[in-house]
C-alpha positions as CSV (number, residue, x, y, z in Angstrom):
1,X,0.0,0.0,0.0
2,X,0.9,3.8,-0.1
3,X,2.8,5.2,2.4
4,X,1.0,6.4,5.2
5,X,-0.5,10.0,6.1
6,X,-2.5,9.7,9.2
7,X,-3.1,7.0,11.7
8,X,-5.1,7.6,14.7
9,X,-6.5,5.4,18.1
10,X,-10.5,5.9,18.6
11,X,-12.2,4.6,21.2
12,X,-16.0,4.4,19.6
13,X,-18.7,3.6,21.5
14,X,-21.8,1.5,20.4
15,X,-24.3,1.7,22.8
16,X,-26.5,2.8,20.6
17,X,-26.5,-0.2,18.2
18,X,-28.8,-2.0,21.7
19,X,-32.1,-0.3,20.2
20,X,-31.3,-2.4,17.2
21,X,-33.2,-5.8,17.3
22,X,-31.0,-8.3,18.6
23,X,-30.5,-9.8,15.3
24,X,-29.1,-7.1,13.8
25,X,-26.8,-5.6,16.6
26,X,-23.2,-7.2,15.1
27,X,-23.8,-6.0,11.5
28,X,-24.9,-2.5,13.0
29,X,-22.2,-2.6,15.1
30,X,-19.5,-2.9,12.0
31,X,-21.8,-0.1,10.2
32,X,-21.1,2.1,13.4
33,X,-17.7,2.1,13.2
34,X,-17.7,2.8,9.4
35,X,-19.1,5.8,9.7
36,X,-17.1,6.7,12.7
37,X,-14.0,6.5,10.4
38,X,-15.6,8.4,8.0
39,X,-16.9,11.3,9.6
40,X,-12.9,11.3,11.4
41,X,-10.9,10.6,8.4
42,X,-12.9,11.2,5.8
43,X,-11.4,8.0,3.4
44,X,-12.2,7.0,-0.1
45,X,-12.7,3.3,1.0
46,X,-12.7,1.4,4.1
47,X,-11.3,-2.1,5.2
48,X,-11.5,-3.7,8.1
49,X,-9.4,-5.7,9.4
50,X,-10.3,-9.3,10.0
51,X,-9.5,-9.6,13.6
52,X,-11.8,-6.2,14.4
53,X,-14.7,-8.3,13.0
54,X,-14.0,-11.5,14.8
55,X,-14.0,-9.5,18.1
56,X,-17.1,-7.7,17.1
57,X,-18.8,-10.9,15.9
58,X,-16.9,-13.1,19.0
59,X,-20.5,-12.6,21.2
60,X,-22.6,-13.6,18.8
61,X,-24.5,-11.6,16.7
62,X,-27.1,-10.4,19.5
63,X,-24.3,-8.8,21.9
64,X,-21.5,-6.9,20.7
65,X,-19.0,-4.7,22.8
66,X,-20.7,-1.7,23.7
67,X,-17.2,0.2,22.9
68,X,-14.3,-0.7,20.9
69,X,-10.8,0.9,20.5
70,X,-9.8,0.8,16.7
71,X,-6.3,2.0,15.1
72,X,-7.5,3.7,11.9
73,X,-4.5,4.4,9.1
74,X,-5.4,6.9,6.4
75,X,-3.1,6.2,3.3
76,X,-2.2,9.0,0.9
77,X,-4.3,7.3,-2.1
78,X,-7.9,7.9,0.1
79,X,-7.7,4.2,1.9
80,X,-8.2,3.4,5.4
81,X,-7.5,0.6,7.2
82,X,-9.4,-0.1,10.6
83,X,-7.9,-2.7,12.6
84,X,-7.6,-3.1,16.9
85,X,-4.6,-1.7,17.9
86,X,-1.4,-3.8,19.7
87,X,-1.6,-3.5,23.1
């Protein structure tokens, strides 16, 4: 990939997505955090990473984390990459 031009740490919360029905709360959840990159970095595309969606998805669909701390990377060609970050 290009080299890179901004990488940040959010913490996002997702409280929210629990007035979704319970069905629905995981795909909401990785809808959340779209747009929560977007309105921050405001990328071309997104990716995520496959280990953020295995931790959202981890509880089932029906509970997800109520708040997740990403590592977003914005690359000079409009890309971002959201991924957990190494703790």
């Amino acid at each position: 990939m290009a080299e890179q031009e901004e990488e940040r740490i959010f913490t996002i919360p997702l409280g929210a997505i629990r007035a979704a029905p319970r069905t629905q709360r995981a795909p909401r959840a990785v809808k959340a955090i779209r747009e929560f990159v977007r309105r921050h970095l405001k990328p071309d595309h997104i990716f995520i990473d496959d280990v953020l969606n295995e931790r959202i998805w981890s509880r089932s669909r029906e509970n997800p984390p109520s708040v997740i701390r990403v590592k977003a990377i914005k690359f000079e060609d409009g890309t971002a990459v959201v991924s957990l970050p190494e703790e």
